[in-house]
C-alpha positions as CSV (number, residue, x, y, z in Angstrom):
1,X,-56.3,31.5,47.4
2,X,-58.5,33.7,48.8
3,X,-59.2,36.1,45.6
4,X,-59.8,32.3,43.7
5,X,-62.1,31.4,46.4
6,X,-64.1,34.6,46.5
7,X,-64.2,34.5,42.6
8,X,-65.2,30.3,42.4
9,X,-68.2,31.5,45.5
10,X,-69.2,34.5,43.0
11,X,-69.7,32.1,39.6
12,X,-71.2,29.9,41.4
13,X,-73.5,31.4,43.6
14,X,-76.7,30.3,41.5
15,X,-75.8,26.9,40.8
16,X,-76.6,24.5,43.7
17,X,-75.4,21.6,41.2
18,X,-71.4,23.0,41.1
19,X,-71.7,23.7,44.8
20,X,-72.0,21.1,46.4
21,X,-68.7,19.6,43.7
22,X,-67.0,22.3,45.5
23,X,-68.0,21.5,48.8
24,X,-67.3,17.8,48.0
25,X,-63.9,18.3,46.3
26,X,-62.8,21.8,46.8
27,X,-59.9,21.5,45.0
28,X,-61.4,20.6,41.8
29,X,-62.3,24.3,41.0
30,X,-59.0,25.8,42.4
31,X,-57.5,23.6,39.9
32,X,-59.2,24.7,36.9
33,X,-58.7,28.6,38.2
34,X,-55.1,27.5,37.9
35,X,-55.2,25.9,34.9
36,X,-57.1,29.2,33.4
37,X,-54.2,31.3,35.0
38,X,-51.2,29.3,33.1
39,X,-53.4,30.0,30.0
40,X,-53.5,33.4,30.4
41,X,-49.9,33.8,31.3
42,X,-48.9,31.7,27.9
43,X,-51.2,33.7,25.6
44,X,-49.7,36.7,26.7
45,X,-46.5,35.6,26.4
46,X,-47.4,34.7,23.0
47,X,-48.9,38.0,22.0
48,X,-45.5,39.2,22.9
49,X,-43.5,36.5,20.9
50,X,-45.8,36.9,17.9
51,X,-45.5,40.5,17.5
52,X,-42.1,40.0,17.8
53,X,-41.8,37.2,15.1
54,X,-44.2,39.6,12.7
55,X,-42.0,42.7,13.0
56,X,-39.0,40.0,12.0
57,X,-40.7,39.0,8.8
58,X,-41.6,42.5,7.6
59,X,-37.9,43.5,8.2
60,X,-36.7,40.8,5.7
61,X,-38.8,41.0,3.3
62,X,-38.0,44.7,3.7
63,X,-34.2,43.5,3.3
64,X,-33.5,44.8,6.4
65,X,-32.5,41.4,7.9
66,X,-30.0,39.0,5.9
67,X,-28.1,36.8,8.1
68,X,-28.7,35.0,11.6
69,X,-26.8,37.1,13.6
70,X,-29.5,39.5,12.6
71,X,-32.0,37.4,13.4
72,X,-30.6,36.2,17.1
73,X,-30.1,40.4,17.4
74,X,-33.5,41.0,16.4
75,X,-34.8,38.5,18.7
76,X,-32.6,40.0,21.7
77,X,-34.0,43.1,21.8
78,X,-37.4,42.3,21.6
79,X,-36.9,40.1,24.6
80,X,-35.2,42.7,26.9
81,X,-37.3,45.2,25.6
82,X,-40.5,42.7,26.9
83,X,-38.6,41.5,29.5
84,X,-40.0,43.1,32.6
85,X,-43.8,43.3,31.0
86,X,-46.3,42.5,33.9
87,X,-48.2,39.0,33.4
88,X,-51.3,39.5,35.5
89,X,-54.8,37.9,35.3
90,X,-58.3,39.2,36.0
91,X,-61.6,38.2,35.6
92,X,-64.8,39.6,35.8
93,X,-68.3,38.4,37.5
94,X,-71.5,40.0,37.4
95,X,-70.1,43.2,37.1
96,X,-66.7,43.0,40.1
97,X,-63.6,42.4,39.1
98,X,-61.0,39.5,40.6
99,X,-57.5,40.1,40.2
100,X,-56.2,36.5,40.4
101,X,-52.8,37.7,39.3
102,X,-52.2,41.0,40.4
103,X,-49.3,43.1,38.9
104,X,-48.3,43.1,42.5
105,X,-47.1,39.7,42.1
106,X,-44.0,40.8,40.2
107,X,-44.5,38.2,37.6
108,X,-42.4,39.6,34.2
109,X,-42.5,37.9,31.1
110,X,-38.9,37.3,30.9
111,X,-38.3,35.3,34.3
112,X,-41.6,34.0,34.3
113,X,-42.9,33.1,31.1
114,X,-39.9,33.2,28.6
115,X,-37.6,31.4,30.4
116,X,-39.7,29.1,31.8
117,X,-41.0,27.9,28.0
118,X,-37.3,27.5,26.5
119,X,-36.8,25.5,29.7
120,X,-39.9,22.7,29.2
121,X,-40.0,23.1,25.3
122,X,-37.0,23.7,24.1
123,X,-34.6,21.8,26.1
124,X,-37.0,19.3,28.4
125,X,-40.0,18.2,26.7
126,X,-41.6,14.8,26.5
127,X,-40.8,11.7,24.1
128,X,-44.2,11.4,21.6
129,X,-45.6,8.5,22.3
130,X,-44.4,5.8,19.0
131,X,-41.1,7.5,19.4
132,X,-39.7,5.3,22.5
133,X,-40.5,3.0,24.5
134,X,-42.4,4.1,27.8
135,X,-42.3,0.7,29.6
136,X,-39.6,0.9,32.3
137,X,-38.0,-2.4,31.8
138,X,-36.7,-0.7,28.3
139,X,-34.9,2.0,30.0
140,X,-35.2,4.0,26.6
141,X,-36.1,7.3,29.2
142,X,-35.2,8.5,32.2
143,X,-35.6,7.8,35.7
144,X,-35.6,11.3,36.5
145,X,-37.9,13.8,34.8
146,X,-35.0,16.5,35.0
147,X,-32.7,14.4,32.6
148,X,-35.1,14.6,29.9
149,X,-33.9,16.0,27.2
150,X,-36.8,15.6,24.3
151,X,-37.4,19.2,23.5
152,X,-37.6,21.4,20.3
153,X,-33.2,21.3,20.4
154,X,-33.2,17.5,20.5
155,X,-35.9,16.2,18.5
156,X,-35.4,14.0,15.1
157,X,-37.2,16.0,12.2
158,X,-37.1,12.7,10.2
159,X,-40.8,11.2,12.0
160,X,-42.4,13.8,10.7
161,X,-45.3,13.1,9.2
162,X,-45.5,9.4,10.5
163,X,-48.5,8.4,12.5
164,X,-48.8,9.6,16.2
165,X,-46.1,12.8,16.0
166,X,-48.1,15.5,17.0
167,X,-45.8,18.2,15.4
168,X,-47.3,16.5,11.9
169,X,-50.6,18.3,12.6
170,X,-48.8,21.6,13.2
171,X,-46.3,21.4,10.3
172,X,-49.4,20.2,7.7
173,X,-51.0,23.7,9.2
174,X,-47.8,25.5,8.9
175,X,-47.2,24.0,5.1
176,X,-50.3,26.1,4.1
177,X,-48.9,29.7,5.1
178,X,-45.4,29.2,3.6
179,X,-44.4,32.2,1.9
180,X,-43.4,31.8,-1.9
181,X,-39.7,32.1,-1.4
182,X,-39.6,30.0,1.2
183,X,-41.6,26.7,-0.2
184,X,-39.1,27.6,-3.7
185,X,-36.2,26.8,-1.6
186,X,-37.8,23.6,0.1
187,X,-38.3,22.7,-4.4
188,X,-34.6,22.8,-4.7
189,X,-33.9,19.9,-2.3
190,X,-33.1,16.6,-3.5
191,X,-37.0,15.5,-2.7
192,X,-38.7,18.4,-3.4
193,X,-41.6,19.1,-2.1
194,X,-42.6,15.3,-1.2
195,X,-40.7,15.6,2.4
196,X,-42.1,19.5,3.1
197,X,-43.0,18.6,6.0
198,X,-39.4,17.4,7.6
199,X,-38.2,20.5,6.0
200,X,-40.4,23.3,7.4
201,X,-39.8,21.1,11.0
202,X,-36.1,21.4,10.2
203,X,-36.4,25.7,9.6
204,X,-38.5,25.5,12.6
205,X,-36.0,23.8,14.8
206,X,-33.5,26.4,13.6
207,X,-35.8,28.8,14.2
208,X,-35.7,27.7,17.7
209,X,-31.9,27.8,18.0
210,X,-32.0,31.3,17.5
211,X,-34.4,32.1,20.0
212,X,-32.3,30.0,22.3
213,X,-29.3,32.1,21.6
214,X,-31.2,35.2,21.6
215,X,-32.1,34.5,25.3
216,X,-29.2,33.1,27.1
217,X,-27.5,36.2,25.3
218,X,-30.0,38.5,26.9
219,X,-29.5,36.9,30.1
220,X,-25.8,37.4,30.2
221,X,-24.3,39.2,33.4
222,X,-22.1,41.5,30.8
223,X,-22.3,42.4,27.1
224,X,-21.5,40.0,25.2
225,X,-18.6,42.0,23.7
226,X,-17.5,43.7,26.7
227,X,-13.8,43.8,26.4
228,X,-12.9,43.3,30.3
229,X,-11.7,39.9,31.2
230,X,-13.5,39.4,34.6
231,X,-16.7,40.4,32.9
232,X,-15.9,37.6,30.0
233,X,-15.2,35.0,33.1
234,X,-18.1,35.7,34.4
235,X,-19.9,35.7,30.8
236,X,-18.4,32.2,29.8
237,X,-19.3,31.0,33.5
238,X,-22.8,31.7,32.8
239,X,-23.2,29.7,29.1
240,X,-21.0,27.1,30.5
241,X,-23.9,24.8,32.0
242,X,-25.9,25.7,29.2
243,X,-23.9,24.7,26.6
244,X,-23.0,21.2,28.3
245,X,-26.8,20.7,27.6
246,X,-26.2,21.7,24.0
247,X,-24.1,19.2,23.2
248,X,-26.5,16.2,22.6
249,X,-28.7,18.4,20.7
250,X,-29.5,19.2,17.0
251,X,-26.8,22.4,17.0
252,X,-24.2,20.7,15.1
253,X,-26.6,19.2,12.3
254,X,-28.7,21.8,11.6
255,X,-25.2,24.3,11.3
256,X,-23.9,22.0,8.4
257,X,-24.1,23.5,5.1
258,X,-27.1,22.9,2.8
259,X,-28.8,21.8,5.8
């Protein structure tokens, strides 16, 4: 709080207007300092994950990569080789600099960024609003905000495109990029390109799936083929909560064939 503080004093030092807001609600600016510092954590995780995710599609259209275990192994190492990356924040004003996340913090992108977005996207999330009811008397969510289970794992492709689902906006962006073997397998479905958007929303969610497994194999205590039993135990301890979660989600439809 202090580095915020002396960095909030420093931008606002000329403007009598924004200081007396901070004098009258001093949290307000704290807030948006904070607000500014998840930004910049998620970008860089991002910059990260996107490099990542470039270096993938250059591999298969190189034929390097062929199947999903290749894909989850791909994934894997880019995350432990990221894993302890330093997420740190600093900002300049008229000329000093403010480190409001110093690398002495310890923050990593694994335990701090990584993990924390599968957590809240892919497995937590929120309903979208048209989807359920919010009105308590329906019961159609839970009491508890840790029960939710609305994330990228759980969600219904099928809304797509309907009024109010934000991830319409973002599939309508994405069905502009598709490469050309990719939008001529979406042709060979039974609706062809009329329902593109459930079906890049469908890859995506897979997509996700991977990433999932990916992590949680990254995170493991002990090589996923390690060969000695008490390692194993202690590997099949660790998914065990994890895949209790999976069970209500997507996994089993989007392994069918054809899907």
């Amino acid at each position: 709080m202090r580095v915020c503080e002396a960095a909030i004093q420093a931008k606002i030092r000329r403007n009598p207007i924004l200081q007396g807001l901070h004098r009258l609600f001093p949290d307000f600016l704290p807030e948006q300092v904070r607000q500014s510092a998840y930004i910049r954590g998620l970008g860089q995780f991002w910059t990260i994950m996107s490099e990542m995710f470039l270096t993938l599609s250059d591999r298969y259209d190189a034929g390097d990569i062929s199947s999903i275990p290749a894909v989850v192994d791909h994934v894997k190492a880019g995350l432990v080789a990221a894993a302890n990356v330093p997420i740190t924040f600093a900002v300049t004003i008229n000329d000093d600099q403010y480190d409001l996340i110093p690398e002495s913090a310890g923050l990593t992108f694994l335990a701090d960024t990584a993990i924390p977005y599968v957590e809240a996207v892919f497995f937590r999330g929120t309903p979208f609003l048209g989807t359920v009811s919010y009105n308590a008397q329906a019961q159609q969510i839970p009491v508890e905000q840790g029960l939710f289970a609305y994330g990228a794992l759980y969600a219904d492709p099928v809304p797509i495109g309907g009024s109010g689902i934000p991830p319409t906006l973002l599939m309508q962006d994405m069905r502009h990029y598709l490469p050309p073997y990719l939008r001529d397998y979406y042709r060979q479905g039974l609706r062809g390109e009329d329902d593109i958007r459930v079906q890049i929303c469908q890859s995506f969610q897979k997509s996700m799936f991977c990433v999932t497994s990916a992590a949680l194999q990254g995170l493991l205590p002990h090589s996923p083929n390690t060969l000695v039993p008490e390692e194993q135990a202690a590997n099949q301890a660790f998914l065990a909560d994890w895949m209790d979660r999976l069970m209500s989600s997507r996994l089993a439809v989007v392994q069918l064939p054809g899907r």
